[in-house]
mmCIF file of the N, C-alpha and C atoms, coordinates in Angstrom:
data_MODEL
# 
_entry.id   MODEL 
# 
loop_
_atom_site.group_PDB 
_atom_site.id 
_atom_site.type_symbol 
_atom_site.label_atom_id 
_atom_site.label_alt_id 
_atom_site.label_comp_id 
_atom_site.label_asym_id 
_atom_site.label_entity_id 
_atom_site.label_seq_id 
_atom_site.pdbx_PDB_ins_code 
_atom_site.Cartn_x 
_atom_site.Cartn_y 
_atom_site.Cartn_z 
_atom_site.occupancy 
_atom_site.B_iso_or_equiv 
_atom_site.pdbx_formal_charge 
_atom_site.auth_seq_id 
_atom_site.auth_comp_id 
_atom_site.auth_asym_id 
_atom_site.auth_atom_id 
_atom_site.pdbx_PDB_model_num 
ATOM 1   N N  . UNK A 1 1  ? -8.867 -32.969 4.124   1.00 0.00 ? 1  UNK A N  1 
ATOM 2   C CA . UNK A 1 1  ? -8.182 -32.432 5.280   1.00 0.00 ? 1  UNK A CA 1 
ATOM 3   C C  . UNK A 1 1  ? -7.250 -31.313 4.811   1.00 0.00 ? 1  UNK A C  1 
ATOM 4   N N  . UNK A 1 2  ? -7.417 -30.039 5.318   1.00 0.00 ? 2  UNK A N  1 
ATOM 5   C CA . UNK A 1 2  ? -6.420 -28.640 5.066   1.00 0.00 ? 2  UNK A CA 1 
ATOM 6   C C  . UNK A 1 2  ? -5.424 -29.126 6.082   1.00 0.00 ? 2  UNK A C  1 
ATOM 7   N N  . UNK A 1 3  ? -4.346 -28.391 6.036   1.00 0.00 ? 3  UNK A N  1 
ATOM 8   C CA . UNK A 1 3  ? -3.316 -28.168 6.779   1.00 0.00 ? 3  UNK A CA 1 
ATOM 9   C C  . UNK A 1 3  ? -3.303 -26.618 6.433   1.00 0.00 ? 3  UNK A C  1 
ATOM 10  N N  . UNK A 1 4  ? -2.816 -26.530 7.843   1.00 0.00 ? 4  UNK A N  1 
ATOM 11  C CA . UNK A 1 4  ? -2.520 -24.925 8.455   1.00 0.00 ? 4  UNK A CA 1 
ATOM 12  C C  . UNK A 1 4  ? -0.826 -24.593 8.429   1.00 0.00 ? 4  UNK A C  1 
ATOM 13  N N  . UNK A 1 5  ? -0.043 -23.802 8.022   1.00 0.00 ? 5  UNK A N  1 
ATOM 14  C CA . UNK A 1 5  ? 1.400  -23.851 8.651   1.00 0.00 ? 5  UNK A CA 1 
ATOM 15  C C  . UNK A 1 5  ? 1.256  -22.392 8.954   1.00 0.00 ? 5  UNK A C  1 
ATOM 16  N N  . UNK A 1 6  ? 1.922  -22.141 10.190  1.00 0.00 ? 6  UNK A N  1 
ATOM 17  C CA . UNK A 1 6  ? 2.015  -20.414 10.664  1.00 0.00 ? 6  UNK A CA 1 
ATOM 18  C C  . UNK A 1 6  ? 3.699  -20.339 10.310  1.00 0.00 ? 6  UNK A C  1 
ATOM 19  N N  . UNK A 1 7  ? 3.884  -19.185 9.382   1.00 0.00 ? 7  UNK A N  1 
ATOM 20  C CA . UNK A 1 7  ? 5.187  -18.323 8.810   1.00 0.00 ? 7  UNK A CA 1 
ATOM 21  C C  . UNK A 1 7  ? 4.993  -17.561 10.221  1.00 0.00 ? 7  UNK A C  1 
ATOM 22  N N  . UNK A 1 8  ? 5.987  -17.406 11.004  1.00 0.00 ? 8  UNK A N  1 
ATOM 23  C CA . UNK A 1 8  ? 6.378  -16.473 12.009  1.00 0.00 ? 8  UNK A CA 1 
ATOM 24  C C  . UNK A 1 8  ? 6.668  -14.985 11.174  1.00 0.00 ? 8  UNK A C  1 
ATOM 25  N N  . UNK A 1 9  ? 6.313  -14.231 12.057  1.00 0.00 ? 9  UNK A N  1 
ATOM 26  C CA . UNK A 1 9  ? 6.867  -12.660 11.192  1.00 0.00 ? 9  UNK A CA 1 
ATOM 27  C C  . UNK A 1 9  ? 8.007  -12.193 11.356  1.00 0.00 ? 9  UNK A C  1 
ATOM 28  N N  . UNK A 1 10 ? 8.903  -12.843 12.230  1.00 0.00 ? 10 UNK A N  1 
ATOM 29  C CA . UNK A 1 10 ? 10.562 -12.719 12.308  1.00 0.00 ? 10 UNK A CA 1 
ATOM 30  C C  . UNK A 1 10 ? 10.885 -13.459 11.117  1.00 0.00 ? 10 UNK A C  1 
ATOM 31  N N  . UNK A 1 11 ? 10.439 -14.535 10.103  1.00 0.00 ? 11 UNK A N  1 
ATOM 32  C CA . UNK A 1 11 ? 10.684 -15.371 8.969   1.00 0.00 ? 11 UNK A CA 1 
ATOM 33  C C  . UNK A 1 11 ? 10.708 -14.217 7.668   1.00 0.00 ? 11 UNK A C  1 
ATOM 34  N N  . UNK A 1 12 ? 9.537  -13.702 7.570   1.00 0.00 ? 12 UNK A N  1 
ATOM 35  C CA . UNK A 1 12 ? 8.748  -12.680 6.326   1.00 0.00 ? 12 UNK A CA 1 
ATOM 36  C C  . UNK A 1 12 ? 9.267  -11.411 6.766   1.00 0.00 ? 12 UNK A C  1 
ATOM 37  N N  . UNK A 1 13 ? 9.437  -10.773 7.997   1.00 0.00 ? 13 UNK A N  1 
ATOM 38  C CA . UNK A 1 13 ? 9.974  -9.332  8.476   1.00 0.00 ? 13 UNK A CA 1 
ATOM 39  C C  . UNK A 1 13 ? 8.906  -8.762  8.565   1.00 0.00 ? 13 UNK A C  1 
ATOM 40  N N  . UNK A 1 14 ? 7.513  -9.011  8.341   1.00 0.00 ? 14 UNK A N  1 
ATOM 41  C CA . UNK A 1 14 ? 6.668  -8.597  8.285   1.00 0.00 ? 14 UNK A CA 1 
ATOM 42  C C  . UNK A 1 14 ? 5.935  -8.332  6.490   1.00 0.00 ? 14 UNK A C  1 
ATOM 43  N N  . UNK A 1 15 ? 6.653  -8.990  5.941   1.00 0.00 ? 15 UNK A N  1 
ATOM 44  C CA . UNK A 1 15 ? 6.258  -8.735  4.813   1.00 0.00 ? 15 UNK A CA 1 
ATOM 45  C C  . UNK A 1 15 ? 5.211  -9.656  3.794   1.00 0.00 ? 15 UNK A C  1 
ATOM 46  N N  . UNK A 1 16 ? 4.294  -9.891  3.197   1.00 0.00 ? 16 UNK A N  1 
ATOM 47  C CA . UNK A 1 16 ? 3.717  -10.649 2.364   1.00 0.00 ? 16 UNK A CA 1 
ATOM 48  C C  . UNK A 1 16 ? 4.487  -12.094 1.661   1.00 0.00 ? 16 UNK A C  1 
ATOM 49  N N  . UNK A 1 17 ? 3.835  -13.134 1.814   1.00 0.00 ? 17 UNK A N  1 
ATOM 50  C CA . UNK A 1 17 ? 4.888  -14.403 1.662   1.00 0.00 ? 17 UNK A CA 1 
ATOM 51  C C  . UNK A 1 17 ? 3.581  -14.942 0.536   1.00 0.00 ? 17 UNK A C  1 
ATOM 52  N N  . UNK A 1 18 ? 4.319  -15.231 -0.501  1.00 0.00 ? 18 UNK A N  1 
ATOM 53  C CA . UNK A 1 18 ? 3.210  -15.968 -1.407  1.00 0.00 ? 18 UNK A CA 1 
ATOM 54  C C  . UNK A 1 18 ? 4.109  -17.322 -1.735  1.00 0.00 ? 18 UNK A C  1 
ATOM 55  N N  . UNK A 1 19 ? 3.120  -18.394 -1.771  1.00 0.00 ? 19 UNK A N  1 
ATOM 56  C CA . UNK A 1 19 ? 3.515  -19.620 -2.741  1.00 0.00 ? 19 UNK A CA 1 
ATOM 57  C C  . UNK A 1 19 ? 3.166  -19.583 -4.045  1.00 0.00 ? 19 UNK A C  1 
ATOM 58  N N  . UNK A 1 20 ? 3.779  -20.719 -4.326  1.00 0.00 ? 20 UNK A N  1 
ATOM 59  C CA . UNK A 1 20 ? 3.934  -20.629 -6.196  1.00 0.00 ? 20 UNK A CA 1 
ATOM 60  C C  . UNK A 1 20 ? 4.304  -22.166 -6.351  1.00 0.00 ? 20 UNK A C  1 
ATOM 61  N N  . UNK A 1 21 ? 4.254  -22.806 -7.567  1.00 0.00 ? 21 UNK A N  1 
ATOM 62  C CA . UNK A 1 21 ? 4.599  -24.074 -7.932  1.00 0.00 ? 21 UNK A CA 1 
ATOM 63  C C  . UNK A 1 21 ? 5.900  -23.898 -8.578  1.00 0.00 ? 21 UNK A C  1 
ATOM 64  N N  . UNK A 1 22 ? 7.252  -25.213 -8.393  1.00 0.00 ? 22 UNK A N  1 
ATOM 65  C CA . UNK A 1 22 ? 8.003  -24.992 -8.633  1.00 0.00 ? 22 UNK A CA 1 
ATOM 66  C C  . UNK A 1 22 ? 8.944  -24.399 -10.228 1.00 0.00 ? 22 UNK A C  1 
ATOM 67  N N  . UNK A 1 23 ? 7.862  -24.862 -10.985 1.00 0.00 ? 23 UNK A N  1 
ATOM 68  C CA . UNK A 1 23 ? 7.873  -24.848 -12.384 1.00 0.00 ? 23 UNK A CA 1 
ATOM 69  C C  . UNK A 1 23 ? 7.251  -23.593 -12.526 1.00 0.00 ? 23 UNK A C  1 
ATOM 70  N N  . UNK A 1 24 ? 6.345  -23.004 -12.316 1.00 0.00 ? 24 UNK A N  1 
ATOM 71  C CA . UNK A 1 24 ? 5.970  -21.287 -12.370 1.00 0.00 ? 24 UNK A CA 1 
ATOM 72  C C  . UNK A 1 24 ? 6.930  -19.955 -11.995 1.00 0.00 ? 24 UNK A C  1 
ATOM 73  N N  . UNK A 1 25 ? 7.715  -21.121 -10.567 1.00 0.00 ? 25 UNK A N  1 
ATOM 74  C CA . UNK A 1 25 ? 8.774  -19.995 -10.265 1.00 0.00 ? 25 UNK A CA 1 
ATOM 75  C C  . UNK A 1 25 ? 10.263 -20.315 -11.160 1.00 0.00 ? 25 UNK A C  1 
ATOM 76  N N  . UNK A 1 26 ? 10.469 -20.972 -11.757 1.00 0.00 ? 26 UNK A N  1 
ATOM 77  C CA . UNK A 1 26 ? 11.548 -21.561 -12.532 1.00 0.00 ? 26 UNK A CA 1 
ATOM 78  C C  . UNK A 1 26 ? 11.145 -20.828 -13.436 1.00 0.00 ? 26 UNK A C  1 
ATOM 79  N N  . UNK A 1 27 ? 10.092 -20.572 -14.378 1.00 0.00 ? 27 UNK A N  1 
ATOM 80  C CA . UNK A 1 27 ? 9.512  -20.132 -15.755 1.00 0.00 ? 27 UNK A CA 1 
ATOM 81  C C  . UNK A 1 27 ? 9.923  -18.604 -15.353 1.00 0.00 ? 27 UNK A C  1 
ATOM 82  N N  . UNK A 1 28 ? 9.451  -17.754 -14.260 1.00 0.00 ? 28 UNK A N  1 
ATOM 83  C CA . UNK A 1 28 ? 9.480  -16.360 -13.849 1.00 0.00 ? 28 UNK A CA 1 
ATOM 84  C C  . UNK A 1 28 ? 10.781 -16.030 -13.431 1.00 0.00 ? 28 UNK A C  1 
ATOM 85  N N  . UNK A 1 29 ? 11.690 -16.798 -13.114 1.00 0.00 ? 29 UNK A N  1 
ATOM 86  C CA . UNK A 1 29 ? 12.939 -16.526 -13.108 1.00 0.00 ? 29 UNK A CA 1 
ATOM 87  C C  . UNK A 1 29 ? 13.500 -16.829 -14.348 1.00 0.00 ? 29 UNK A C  1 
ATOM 88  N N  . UNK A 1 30 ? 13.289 -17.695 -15.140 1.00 0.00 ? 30 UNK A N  1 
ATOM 89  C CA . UNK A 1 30 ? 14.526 -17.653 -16.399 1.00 0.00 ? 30 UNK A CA 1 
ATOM 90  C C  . UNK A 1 30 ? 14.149 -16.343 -17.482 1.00 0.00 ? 30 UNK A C  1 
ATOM 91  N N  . UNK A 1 31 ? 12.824 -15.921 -16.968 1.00 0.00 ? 31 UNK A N  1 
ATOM 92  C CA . UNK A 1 31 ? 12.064 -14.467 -17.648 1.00 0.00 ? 31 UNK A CA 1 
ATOM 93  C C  . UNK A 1 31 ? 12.900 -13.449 -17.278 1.00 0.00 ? 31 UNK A C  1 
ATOM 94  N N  . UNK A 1 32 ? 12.967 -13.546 -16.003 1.00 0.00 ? 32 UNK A N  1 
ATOM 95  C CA . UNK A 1 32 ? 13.623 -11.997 -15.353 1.00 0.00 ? 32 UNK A CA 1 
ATOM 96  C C  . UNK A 1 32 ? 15.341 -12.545 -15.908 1.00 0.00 ? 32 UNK A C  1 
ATOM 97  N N  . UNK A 1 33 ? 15.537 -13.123 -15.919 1.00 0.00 ? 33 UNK A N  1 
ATOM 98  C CA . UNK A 1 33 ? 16.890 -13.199 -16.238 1.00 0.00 ? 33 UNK A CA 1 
ATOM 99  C C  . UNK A 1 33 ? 17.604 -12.868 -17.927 1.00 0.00 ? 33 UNK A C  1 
ATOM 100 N N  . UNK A 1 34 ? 16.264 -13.203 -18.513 1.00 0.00 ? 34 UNK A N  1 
ATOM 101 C CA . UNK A 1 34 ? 16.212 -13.342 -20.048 1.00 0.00 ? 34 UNK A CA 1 
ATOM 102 C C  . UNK A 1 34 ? 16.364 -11.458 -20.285 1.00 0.00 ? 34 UNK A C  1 
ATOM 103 N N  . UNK A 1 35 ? 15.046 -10.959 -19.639 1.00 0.00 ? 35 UNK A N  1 
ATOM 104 C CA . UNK A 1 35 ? 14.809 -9.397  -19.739 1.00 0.00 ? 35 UNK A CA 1 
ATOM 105 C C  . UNK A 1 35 ? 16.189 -8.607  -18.797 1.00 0.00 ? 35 UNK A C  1 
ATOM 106 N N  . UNK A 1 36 ? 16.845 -9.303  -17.998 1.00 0.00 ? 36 UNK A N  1 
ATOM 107 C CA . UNK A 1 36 ? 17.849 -8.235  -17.625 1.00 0.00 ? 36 UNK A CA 1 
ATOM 108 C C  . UNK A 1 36 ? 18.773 -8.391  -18.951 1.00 0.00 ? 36 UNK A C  1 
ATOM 109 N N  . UNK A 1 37 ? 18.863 -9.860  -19.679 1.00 0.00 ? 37 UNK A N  1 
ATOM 110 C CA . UNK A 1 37 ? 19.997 -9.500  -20.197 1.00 0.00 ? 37 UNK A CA 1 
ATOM 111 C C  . UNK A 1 37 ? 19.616 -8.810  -21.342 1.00 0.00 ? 37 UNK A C  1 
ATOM 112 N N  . UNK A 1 38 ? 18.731 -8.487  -22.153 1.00 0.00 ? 38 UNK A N  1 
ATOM 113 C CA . UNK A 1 38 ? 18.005 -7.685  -23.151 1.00 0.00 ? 38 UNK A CA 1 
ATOM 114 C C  . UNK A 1 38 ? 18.314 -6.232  -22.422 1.00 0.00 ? 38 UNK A C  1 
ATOM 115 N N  . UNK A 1 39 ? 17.954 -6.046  -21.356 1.00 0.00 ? 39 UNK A N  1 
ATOM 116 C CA . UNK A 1 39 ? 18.159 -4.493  -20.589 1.00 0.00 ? 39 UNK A CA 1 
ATOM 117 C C  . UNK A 1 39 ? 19.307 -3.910  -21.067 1.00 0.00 ? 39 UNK A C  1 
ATOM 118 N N  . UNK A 1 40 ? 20.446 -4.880  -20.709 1.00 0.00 ? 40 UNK A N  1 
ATOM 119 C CA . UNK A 1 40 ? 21.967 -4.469  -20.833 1.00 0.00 ? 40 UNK A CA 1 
ATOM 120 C C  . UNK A 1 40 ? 22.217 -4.247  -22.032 1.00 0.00 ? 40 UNK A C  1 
ATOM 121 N N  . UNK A 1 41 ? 21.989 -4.975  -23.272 1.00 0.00 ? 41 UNK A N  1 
ATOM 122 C CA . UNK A 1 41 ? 21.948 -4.983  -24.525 1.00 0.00 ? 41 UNK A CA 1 
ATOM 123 C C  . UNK A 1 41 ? 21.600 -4.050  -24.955 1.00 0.00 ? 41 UNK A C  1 
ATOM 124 N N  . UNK A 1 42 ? 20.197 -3.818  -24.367 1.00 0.00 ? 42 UNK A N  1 
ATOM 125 C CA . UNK A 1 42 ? 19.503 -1.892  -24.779 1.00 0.00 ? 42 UNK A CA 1 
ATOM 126 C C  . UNK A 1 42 ? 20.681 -1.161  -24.226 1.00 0.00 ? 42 UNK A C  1 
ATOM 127 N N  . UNK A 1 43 ? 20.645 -1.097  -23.189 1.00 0.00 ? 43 UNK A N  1 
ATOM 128 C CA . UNK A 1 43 ? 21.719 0.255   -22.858 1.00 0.00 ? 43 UNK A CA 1 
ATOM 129 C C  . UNK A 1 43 ? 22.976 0.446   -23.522 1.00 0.00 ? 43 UNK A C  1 
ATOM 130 N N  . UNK A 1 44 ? 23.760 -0.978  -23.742 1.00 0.00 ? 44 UNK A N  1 
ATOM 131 C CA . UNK A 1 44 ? 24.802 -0.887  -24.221 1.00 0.00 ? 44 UNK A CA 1 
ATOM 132 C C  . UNK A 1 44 ? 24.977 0.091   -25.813 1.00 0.00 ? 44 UNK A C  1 
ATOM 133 N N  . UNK A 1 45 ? 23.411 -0.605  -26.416 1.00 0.00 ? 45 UNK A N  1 
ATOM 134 C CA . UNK A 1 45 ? 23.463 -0.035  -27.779 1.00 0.00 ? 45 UNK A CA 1 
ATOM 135 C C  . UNK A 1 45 ? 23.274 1.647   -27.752 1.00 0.00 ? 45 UNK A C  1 
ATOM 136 N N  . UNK A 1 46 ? 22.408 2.242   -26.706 1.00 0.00 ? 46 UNK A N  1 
ATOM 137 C CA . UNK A 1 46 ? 22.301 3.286   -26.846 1.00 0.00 ? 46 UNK A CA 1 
ATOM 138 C C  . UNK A 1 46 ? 23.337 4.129   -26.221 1.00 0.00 ? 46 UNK A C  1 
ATOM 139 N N  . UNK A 1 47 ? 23.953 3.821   -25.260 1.00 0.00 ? 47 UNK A N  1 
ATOM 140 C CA . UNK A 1 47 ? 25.669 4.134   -25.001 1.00 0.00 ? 47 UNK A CA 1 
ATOM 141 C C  . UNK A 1 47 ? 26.283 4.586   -26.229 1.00 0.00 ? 47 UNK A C  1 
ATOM 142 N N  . UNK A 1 48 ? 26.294 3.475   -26.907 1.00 0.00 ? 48 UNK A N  1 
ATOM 143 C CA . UNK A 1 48 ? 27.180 3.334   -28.066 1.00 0.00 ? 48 UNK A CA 1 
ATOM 144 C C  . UNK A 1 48 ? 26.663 4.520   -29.274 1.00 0.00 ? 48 UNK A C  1 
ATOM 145 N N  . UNK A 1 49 ? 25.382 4.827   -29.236 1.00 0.00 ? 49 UNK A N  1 
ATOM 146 C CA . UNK A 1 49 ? 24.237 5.660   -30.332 1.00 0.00 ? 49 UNK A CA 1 
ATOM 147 C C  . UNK A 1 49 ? 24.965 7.051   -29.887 1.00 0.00 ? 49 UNK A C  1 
ATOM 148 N N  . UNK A 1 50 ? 24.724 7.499   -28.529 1.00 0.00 ? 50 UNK A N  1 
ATOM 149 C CA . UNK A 1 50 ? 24.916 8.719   -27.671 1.00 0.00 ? 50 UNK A CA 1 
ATOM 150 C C  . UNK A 1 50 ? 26.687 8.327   -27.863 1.00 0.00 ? 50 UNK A C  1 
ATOM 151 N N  . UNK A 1 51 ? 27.362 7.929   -28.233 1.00 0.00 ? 51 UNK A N  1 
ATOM 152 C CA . UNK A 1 51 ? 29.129 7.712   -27.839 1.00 0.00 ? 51 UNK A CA 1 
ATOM 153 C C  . UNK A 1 51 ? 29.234 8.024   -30.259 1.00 0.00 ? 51 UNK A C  1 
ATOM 154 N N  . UNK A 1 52 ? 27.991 7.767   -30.711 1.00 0.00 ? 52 UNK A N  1 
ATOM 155 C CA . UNK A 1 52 ? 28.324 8.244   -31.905 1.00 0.00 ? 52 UNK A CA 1 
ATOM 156 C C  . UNK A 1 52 ? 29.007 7.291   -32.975 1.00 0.00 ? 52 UNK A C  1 
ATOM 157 N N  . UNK A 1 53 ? 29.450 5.880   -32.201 1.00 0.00 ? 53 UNK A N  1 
ATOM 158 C CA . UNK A 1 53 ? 29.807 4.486   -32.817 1.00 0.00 ? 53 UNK A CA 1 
ATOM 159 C C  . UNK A 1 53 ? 29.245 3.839   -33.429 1.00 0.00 ? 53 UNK A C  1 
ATOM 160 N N  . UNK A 1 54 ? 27.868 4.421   -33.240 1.00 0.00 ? 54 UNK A N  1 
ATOM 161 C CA . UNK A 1 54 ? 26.600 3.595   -34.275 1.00 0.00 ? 54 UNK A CA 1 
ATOM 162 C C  . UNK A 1 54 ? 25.580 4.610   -35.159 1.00 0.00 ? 54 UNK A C  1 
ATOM 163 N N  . UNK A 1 55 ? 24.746 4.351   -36.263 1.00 0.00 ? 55 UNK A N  1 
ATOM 164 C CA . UNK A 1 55 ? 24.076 5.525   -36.377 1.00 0.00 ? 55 UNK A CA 1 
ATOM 165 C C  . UNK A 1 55 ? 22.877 4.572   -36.781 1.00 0.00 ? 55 UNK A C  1 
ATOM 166 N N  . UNK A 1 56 ? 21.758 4.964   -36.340 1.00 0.00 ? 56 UNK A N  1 
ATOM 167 C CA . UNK A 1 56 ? 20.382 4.627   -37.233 1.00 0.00 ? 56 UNK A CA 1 
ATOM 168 C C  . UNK A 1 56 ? 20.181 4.890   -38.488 1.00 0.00 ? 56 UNK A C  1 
ATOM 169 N N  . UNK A 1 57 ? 19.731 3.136   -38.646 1.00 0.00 ? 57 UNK A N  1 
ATOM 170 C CA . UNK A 1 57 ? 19.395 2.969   -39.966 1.00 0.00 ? 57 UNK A CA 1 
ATOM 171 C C  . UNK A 1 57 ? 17.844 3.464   -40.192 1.00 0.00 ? 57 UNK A C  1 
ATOM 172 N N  . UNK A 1 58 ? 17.010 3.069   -41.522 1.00 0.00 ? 58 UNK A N  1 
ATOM 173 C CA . UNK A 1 58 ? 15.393 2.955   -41.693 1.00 0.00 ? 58 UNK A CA 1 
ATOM 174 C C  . UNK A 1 58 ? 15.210 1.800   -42.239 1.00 0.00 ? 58 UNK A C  1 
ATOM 175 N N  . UNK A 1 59 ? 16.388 1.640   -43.614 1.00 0.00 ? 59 UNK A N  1 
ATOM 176 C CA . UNK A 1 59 ? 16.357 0.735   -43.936 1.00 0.00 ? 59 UNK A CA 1 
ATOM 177 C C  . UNK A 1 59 ? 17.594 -0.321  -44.786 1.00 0.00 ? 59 UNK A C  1 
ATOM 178 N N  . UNK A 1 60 ? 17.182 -1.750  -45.040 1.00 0.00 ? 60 UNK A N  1 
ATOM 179 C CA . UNK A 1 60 ? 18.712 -2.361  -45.113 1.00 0.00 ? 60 UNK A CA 1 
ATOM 180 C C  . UNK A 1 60 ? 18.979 -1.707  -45.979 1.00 0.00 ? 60 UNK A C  1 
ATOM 181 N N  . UNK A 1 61 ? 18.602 -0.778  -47.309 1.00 0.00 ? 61 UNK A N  1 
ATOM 182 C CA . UNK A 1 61 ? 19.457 0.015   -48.162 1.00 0.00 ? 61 UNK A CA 1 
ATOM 183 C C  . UNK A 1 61 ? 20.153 0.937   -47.858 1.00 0.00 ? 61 UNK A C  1 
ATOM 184 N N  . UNK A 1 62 ? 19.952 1.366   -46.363 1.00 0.00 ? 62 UNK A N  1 
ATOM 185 C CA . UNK A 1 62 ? 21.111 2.283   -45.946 1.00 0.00 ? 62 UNK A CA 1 
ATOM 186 C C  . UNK A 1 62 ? 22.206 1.711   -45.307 1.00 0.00 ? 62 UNK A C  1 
ATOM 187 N N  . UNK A 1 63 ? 22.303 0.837   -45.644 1.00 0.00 ? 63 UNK A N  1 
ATOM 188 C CA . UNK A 1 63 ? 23.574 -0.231  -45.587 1.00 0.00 ? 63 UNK A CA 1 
ATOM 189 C C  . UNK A 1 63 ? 24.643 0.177   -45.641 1.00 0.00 ? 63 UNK A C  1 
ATOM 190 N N  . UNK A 1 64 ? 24.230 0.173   -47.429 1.00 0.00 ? 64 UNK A N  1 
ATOM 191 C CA . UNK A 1 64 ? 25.168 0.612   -48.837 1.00 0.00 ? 64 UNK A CA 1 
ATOM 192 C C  . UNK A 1 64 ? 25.456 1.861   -48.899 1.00 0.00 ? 64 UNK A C  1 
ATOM 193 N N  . UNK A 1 65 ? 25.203 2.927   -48.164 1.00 0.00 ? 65 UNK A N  1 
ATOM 194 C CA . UNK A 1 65 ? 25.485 3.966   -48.099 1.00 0.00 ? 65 UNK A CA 1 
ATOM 195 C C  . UNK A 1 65 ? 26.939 4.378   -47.247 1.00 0.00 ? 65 UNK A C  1 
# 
């Protein structure tokens, strides 16, 4: 036996409504959350590259320099 449920389009706005299992959407959110905070991290460092506070290395022997 299927079951039918009708999403009204005042619910969606008219927009595409997908399901997902709760553990797929838990996994895809702690992702997007993981990659924003990596985002910030990038920017911050290259802020800091372009601000002249940091300089690129090649390698750990330019450490010691």
């Amino acid at each position: 036996m299927s079951t039918t449920i009708t999403i009204p389009k005042s619910v969606t706005h008219g927009d595409e409504l997908i399901i997902v299992r709760r553990e797929e959407y838990e996994g895809m959110h702690k992702h997007l959350k993981e990659m924003g905070i990596a985002l910030t991290k990038i920017a911050r460092g290259e802020k800091e590259l372009r601000e002249g506070k940091i300089k690129p290395i090649n390698s750990l022997s330019d450490l010691d320099k």
